[in-house]
C-alpha positions as CSV (number, residue, x, y, z in Angstrom):
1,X,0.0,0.0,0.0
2,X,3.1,2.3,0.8
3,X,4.4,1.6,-2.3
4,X,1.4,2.7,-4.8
5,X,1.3,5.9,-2.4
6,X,4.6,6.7,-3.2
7,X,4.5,6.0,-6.7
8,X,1.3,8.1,-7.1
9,X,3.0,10.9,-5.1
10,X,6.1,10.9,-7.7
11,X,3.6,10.4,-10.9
12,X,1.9,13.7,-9.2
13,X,5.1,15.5,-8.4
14,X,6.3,14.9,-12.6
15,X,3.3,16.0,-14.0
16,X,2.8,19.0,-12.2
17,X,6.6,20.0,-12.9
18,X,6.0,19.6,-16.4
19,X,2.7,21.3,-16.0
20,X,4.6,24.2,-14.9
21,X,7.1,24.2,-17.2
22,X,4.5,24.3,-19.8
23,X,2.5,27.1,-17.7
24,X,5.7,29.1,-18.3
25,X,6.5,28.9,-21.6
26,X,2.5,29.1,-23.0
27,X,1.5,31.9,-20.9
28,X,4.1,34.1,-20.8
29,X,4.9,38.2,-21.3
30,X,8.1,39.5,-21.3
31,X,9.2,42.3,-19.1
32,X,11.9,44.7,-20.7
33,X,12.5,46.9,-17.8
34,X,13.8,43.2,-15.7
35,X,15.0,41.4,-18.8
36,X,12.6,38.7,-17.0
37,X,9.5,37.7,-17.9
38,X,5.9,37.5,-16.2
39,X,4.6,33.2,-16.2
40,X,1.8,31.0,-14.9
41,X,4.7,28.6,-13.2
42,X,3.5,29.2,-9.7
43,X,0.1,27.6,-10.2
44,X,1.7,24.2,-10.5
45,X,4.1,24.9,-7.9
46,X,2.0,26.1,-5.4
47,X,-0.7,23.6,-6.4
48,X,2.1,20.9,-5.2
49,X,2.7,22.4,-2.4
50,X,-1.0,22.1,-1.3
51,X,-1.3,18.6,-2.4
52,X,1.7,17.3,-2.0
53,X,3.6,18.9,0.8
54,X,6.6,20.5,1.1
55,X,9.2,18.6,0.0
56,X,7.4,18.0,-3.1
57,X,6.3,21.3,-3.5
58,X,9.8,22.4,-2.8
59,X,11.2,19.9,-5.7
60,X,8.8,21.4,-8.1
61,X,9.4,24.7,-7.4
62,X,13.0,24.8,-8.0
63,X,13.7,22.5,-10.7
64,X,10.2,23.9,-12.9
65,X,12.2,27.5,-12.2
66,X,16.0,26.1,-13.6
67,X,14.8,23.7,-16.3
68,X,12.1,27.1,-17.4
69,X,14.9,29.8,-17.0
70,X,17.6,27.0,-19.6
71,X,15.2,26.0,-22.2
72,X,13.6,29.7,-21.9
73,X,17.0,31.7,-22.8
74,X,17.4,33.2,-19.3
75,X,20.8,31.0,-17.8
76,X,21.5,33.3,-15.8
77,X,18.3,33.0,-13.7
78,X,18.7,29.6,-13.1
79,X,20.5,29.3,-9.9
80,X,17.8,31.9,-8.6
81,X,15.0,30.5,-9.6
82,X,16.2,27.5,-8.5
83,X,16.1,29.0,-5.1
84,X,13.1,31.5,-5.3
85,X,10.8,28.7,-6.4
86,X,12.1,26.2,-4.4
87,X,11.7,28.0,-1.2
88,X,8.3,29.2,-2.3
89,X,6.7,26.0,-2.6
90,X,8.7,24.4,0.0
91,X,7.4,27.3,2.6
92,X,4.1,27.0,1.5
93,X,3.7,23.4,2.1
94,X,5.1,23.6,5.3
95,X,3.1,26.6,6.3
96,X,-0.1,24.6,5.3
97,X,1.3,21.7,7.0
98,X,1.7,22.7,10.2
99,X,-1.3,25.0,9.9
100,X,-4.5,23.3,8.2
101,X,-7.3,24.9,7.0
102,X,-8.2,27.7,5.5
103,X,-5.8,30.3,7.3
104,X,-3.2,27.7,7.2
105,X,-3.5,27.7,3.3
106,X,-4.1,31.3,2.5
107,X,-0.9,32.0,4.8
108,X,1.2,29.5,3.2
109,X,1.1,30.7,0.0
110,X,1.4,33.9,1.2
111,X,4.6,33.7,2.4
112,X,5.9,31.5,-0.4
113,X,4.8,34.4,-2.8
114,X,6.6,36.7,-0.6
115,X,9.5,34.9,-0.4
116,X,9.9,34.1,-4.5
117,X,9.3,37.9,-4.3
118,X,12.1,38.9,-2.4
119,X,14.8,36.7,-3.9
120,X,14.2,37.9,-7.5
121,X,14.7,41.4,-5.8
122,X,18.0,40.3,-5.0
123,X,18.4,38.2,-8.1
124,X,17.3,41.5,-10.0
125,X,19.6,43.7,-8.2
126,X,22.5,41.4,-8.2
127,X,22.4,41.0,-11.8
128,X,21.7,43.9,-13.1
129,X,20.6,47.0,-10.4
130,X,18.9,48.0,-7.6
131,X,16.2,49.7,-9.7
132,X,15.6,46.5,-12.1
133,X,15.1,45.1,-9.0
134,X,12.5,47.4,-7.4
135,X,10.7,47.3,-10.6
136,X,10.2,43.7,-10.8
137,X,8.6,43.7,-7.1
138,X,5.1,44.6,-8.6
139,X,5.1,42.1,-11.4
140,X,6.3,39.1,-9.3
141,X,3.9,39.7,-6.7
142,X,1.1,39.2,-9.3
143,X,2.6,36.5,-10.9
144,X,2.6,34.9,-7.4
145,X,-1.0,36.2,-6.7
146,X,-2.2,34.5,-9.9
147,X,-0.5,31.1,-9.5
148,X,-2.1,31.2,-5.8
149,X,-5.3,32.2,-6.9
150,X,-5.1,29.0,-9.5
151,X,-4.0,26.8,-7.0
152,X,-6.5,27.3,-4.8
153,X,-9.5,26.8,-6.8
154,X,-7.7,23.9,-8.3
155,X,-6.7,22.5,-4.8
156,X,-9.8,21.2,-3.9
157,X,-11.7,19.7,-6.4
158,X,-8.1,17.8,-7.9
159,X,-8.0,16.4,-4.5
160,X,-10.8,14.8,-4.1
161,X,-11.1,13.7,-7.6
162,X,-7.6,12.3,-7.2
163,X,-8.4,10.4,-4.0
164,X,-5.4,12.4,-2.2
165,X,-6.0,10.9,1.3
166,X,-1.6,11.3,1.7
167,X,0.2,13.8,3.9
């Protein structure tokens, strides 16, 4: 019984990387002022996070942001997004881990959002400047309200479809 868990966490887990792969490269607008670009990514992240947990979430997050950023043109965002997007869906799932429900959720992804936020300041700002940075603030944070908005209506129903009964 342990086993067909796991293997339906991992089957999970890979189609909801690719999905946000996909998410990033189909819905996409560029931003010229970062040299970035605005995605649907975290909707799949996030929606790991929820459904999966943490670690998973965390998995998806940073790989779907390294393998996007190389296929996508953007190497040098790589090892950040590798880190922005791990840490957002790993903080979300542990937020909504160790606080279920509704607040539990809804603060998760909050700080996950803010947290993929921040570190594209700094990735920004490292980069290139402290202005690119300030002016990608305002697009991340509705990139991130977006995927969360996605994820939660998604959450749900996928879940009980899916007969996710795993924590």
């Amino acid at each position: 019984m342990q086993k067909q868990v796991q293997t339906k966490k991992l089957t999970l887990a890979a189609m909801l990387l690719a999905l946000s792969i996909v998410f990033g490269r189909l819905f996409l607008i560029p931003l010229p002022w970062t040299r970035g670009n605005v995605n649907l990514c975290d909707a799949a992240i996030l929606l790991g996070a929820l459904l999966l947990g943490p670690w998973y979430g965390g998995a998806i997050g940073g790989f779907a942001g390294l393998f996007l950023d190389l296929i996508s043109g953007f190497a040098q965002y790589a090892p950040f997004s590798f880190v922005a997007h791990g840490l957002e869906g790993l903080l979300a799932g542990l937020i909504t881990r160790w606080l279920p429900g509704r607040w539990g959720r809804f603060l998760g992804l909050a700080v996950g959002i803010i947290v993929m936020v921040v570190c594209y300041f700094f990735a920004d700002s490292f980069l290139y400047n402290w202005a690119t940075g300030t002016l990608g603030l305002i697009p991340n944070t509705i990139q991130g309200l977006i995927g969360a908005l996605l994820a939660l209506l998604f959450a749900k129903p996928l879940r009980r479809r899916l007969n996710i009964s795993f924590k």
